[in-house]
NUFIBA-343766 format. One line per 2 residues: number of its first residue (from 1); for each residue x, y, z of N, C-alpha, C. Coordinates in Angstrom, 3 decimals. Layout:
REM residues N
NUM = X,Y,Z,X,Y,Z,X,Y,Z ~ ...
//
This chain:
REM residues 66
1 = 0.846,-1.166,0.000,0.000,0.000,0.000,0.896,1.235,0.000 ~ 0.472,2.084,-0.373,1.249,3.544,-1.417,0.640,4.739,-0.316
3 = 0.366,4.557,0.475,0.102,5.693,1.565,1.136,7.010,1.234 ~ 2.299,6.774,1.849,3.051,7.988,1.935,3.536,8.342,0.750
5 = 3.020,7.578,-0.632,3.517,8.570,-2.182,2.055,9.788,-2.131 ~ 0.940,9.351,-1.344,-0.369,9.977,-2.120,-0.158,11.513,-0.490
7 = 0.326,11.408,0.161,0.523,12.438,1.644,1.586,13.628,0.986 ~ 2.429,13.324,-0.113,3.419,14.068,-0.419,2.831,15.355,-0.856
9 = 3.380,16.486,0.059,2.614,18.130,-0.159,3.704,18.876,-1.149 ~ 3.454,19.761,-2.179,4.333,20.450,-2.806,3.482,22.009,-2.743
11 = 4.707,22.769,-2.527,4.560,24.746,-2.073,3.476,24.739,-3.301 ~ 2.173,25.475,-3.068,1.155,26.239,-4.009,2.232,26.911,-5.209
13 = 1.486,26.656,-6.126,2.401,27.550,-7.212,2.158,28.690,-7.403 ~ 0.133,29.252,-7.897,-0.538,30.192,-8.187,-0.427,30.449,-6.927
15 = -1.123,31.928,-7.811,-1.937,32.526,-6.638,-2.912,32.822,-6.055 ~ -3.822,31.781,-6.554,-4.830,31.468,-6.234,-4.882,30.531,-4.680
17 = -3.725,29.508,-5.082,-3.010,28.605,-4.310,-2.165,28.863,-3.659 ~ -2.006,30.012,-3.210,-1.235,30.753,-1.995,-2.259,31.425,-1.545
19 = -3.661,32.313,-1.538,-4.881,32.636,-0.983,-6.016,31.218,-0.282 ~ -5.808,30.168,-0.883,-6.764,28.894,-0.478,-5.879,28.607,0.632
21 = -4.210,28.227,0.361,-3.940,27.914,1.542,-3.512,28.866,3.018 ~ -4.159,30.374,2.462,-3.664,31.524,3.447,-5.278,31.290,3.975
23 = -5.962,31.355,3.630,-7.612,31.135,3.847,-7.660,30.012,4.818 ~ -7.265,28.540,4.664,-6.937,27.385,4.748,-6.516,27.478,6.311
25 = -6.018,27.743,6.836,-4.595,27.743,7.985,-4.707,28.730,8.547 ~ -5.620,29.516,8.277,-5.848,31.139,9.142,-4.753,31.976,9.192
27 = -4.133,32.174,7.644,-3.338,33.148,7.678,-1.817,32.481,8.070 ~ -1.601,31.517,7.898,-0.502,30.639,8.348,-0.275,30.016,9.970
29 = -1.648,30.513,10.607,-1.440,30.433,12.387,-1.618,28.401,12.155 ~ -2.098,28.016,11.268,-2.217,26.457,11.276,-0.947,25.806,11.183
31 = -0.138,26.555,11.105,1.429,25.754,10.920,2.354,25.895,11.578 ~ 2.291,26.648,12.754,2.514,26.526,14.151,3.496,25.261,14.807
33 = 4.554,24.968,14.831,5.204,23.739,15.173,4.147,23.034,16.390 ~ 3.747,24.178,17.675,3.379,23.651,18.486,1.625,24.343,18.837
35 = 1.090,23.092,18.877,-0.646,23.231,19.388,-1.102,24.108,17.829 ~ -1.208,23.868,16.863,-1.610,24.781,15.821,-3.172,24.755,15.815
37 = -4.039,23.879,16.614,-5.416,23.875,16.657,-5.302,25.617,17.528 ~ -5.014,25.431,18.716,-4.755,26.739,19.307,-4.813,28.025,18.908
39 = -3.487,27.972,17.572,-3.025,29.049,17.289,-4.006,29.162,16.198 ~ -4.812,28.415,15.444,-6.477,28.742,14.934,-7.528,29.210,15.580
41 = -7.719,28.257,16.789,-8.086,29.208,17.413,-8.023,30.833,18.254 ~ -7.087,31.363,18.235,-6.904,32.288,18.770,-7.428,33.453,17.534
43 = -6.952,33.253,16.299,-7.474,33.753,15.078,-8.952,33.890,14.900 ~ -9.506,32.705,15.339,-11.101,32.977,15.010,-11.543,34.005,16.231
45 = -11.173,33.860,17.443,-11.900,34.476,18.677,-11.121,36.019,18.001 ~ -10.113,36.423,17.256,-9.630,37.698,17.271,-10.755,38.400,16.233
47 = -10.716,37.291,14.733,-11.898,37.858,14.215,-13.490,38.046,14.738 ~ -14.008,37.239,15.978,-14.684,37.524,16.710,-14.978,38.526,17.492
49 = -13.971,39.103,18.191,-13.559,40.513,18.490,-13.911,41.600,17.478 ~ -13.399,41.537,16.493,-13.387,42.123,15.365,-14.618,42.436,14.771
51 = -15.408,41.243,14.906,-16.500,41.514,14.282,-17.596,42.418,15.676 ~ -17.176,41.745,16.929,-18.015,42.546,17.665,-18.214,43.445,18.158
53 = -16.545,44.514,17.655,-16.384,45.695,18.011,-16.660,46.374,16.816 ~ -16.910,46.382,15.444,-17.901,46.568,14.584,-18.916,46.764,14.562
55 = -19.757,46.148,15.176,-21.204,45.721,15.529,-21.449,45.261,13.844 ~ -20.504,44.074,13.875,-21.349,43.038,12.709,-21.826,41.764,13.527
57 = -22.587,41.569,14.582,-23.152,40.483,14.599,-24.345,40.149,13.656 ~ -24.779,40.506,12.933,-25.712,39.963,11.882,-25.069,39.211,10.950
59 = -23.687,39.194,10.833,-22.357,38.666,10.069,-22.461,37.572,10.644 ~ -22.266,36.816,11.730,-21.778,36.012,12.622,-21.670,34.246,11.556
61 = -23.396,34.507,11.125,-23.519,32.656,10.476,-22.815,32.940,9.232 ~ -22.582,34.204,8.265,-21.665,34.177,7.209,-20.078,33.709,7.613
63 = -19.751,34.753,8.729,-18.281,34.357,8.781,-18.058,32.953,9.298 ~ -19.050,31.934,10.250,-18.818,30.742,10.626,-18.994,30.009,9.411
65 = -19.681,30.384,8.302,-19.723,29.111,6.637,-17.709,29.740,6.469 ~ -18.031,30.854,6.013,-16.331,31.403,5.720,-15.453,30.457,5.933
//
């Protein structure tokens, strides 16, 4: 079984494929050596902030599909 030929990641080329995976990873906080769930989370609660010192909570179920 061929597991670790089909896991092999290569750098985005476009740039389309440098925005999916900046989108992807929250801005690169997903690649974090250590706890990177964390360092996602800390990103969403900041855009949370963000949105609530705005007063976009009517935003809230858009940015959670986002």
């Amino acid at each position: 079984m061929e597991i670790a030929a089909t896991t092999k990641t290569r750098p985005p080329g476009s740039a389309t494929d440098w925005l999916a995976l900046a989108i992807a990873s929250a801005g690169g906080a997903g690649f974090t050596p250590k706890a990177p769930g964390t360092a996602g989370a800390a990103v969403g609660v900041g855009v949370y902030l963000g949105m609530e010192w705005l007063h976009l909570g009517a935003y809230y179920p858009h940015a959670i599909i986002f």
